[in-house]
KENU-338707 format. One record per residue (C-alpha): residue number from 1; residue in three letters; chain; x, y, z. Coordinates in nm, 3 decimals. Example, Ala and Ser with C-alpha at 12.3 -4.5 7.8 and 13.67 -1.06 7.14 Angstrom:
+-------+------+--------+---------+---------+---------+
! lumse ! zavo ! tortor !    east !   north !      up !
+-------+------+--------+---------+---------+---------+
!     1 !  ALA !      A !   1.230 !  -0.450 !   0.780 !
!     2 !  SER !      A !   1.367 !  -0.106 !   0.714 !
+-------+------+--------+---------+---------+---------+
END
This chain:
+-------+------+--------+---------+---------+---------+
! lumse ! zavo ! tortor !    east !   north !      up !
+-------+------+--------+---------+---------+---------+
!     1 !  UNK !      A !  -7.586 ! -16.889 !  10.464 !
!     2 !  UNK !      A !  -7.794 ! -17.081 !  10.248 !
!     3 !  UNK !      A !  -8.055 ! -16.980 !  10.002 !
!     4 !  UNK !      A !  -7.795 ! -16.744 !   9.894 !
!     5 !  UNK !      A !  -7.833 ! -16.645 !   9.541 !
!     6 !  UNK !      A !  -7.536 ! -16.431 !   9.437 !
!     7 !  UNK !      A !  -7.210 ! -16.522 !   9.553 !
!     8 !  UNK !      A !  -6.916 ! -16.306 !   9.598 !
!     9 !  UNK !      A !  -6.685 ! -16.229 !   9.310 !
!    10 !  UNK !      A !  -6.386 ! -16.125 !   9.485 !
!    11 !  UNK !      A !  -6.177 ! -16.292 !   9.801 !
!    12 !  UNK !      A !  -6.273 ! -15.984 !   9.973 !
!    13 !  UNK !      A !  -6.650 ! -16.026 !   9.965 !
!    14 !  UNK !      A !  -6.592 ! -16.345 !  10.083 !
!    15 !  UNK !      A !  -6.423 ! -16.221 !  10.346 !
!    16 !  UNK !      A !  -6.661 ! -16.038 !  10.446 !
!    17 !  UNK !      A !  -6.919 ! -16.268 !  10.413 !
!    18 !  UNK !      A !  -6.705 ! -16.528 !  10.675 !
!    19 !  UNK !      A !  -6.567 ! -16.557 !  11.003 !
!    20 !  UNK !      A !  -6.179 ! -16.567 !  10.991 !
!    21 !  UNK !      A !  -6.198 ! -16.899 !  11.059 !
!    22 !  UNK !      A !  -6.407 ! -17.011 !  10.777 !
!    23 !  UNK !      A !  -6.242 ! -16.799 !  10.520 !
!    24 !  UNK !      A !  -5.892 ! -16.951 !  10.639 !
!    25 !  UNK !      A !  -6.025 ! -17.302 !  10.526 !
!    26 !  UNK !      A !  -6.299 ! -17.234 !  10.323 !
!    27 !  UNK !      A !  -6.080 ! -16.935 !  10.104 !
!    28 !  UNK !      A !  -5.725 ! -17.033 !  10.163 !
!    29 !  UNK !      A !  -5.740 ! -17.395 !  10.195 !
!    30 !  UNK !      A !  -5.716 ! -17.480 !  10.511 !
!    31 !  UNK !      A !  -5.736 ! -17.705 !  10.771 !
!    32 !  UNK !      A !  -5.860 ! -17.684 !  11.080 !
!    33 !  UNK !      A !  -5.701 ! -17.898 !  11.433 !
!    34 !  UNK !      A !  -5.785 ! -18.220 !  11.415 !
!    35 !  UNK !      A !  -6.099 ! -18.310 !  11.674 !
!    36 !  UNK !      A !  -6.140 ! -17.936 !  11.705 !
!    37 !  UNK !      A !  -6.431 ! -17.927 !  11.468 !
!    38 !  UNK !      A !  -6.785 ! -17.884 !  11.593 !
!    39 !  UNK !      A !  -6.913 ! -18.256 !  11.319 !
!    40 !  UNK !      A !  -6.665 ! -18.462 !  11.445 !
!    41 !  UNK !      A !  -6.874 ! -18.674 !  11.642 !
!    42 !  UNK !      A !  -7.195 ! -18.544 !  11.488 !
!    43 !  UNK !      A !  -7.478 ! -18.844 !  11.480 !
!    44 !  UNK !      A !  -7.785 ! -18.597 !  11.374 !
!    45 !  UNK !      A !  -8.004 ! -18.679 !  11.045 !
!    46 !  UNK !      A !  -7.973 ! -18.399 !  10.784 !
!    47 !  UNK !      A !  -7.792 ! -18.236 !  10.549 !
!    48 !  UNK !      A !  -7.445 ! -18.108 !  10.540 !
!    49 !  UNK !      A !  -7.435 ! -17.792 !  10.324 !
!    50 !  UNK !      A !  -7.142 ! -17.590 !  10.205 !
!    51 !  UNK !      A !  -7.117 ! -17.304 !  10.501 !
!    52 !  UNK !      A !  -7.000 ! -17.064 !  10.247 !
!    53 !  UNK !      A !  -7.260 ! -17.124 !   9.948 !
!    54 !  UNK !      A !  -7.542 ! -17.334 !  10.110 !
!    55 !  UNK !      A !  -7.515 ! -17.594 !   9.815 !
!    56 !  UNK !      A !  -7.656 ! -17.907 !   9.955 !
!    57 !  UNK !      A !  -7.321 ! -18.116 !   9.994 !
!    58 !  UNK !      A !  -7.348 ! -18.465 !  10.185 !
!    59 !  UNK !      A !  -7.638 ! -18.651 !  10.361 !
!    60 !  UNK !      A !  -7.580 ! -18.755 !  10.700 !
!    61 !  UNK !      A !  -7.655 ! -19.144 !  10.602 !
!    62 !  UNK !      A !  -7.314 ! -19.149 !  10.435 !
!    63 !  UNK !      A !  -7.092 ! -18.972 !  10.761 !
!    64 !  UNK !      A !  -6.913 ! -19.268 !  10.930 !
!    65 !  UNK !      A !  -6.653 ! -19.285 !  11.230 !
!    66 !  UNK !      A !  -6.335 ! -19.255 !  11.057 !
!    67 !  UNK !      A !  -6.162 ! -19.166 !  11.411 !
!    68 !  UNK !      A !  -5.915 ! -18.933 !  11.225 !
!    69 !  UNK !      A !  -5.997 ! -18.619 !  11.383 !
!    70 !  UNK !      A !  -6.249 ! -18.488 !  11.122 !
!    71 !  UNK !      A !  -6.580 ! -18.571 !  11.021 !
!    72 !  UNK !      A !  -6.588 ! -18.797 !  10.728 !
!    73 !  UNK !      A !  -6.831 ! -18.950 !  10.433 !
!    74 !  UNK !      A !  -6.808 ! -19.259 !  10.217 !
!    75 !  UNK !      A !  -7.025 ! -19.059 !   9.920 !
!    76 !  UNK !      A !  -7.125 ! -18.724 !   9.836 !
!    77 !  UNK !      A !  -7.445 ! -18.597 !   9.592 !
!    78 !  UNK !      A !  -7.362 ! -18.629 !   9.258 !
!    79 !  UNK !      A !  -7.197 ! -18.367 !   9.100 !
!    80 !  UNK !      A !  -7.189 ! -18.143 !   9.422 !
!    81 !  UNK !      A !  -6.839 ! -18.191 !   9.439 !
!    82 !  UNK !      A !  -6.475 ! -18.102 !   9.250 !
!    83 !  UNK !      A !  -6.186 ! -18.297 !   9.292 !
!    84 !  UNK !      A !  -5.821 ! -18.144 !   9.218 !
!    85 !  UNK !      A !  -5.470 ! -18.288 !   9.285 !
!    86 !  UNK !      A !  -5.310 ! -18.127 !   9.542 !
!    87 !  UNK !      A !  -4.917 ! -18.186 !   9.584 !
!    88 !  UNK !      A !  -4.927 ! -17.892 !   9.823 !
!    89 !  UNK !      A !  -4.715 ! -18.112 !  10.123 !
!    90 !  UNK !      A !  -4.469 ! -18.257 !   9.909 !
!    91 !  UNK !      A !  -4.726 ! -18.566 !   9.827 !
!    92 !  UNK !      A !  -5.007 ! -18.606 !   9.606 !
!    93 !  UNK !      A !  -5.352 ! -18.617 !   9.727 !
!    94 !  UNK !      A !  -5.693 ! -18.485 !   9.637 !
!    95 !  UNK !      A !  -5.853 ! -18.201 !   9.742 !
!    96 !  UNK !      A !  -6.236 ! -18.162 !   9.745 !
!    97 !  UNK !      A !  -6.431 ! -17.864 !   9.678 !
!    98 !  UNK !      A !  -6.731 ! -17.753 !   9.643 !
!    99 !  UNK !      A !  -6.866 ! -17.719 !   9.300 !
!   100 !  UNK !      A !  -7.130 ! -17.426 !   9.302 !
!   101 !  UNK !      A !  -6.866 ! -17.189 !   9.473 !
!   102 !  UNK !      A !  -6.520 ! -17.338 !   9.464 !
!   103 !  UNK !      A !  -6.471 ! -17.332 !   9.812 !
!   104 !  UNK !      A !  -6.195 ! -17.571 !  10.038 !
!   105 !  UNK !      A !  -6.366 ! -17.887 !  10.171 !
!   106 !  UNK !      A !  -6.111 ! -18.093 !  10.278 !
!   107 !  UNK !      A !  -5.940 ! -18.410 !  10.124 !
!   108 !  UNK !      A !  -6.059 ! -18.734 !  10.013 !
!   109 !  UNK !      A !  -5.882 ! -19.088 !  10.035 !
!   110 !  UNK !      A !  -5.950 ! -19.395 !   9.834 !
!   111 !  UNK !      A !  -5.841 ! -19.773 !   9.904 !
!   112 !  UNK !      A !  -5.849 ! -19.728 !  10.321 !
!   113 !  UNK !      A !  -6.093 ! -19.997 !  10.358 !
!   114 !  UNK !      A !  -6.331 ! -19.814 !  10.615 !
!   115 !  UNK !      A !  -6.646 ! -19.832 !  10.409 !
!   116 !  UNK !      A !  -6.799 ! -20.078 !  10.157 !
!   117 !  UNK !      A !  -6.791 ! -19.767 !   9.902 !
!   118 !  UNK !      A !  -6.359 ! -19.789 !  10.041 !
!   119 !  UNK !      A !  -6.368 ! -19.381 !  10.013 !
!   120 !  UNK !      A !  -6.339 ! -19.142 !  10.294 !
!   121 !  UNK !      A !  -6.455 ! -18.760 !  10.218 !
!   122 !  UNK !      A !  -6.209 ! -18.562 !  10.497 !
!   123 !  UNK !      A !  -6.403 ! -18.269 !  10.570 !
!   124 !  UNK !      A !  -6.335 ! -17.975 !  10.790 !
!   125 !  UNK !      A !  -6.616 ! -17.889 !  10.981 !
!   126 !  UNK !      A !  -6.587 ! -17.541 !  10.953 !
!   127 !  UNK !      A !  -6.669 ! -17.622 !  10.579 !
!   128 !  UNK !      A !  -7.026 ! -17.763 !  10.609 !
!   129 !  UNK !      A !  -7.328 ! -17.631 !  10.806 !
!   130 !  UNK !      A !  -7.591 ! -17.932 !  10.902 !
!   131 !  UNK !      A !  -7.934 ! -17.856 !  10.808 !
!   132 !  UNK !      A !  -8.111 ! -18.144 !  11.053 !
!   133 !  UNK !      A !  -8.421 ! -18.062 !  10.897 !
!   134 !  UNK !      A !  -8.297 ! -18.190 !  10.578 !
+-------+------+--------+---------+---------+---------+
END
């Protein structure tokens, strides 16, 4: 999926473009089961990339062991990412998405303590692709 240059306009060409799956979190927000997802335990050097855009996302130096069921970061590249407040559950909390194509990353929490940066990116992993060549 990267290197792509146009992206789809409407939420069918994205569906057509992604697996149910990804469209499901990537589309409609998401989530996948908690240690389901294939970067859970992922220790490989690279580069996460959106799956649905390929817009370089997170480097692999800033994934930690959050041991909450999905793969998390302390940091992402500047300006890769949106943040919007979600009160979808009843509570407030911020989603992430990505910025080049507006698709569902995940959530991120502040003030945990599990990091120096005290930020955890909560990403589905059916949201990123690894490029280990990165």
């Amino acid at each position: 999926m990267a290197n792509e240059t146009t992206l789809p306009t409407t939420e069918d060409e994205w569906r057509v473009r992604l697996s149910p799956a990804e469209f499901r979190v990537l589309r409609q927000a998401g989530t996948e089961p908690a240690w389901s997802g294939e970067y859970v335990d992922t220790k490989a050097e690279g580069m996460y990339n959106c799956r649905a855009c390929g817009a370089a996302l997170y480097p692999s130096n800033d994934k930690f062991d959050s041991h909450c069921g999905w793969p998390s970061f302390d940091d992402a590249i500047p300006g890769a990412i949106r943040e919007i407040e979600d009160s979808s559950l009843g509570m407030i909390r911020t989603e992430i998405r990505c910025a080049n194509c507006d698709s569902h990353l995940g959530h991120v929490f502040r003030g945990e303590h599990m990091t120096a940066k005290n930020t955890r990116h909560c990403v589905n992993s059916l949201s990123i692709r690894l490029d280990p060549k990165a």
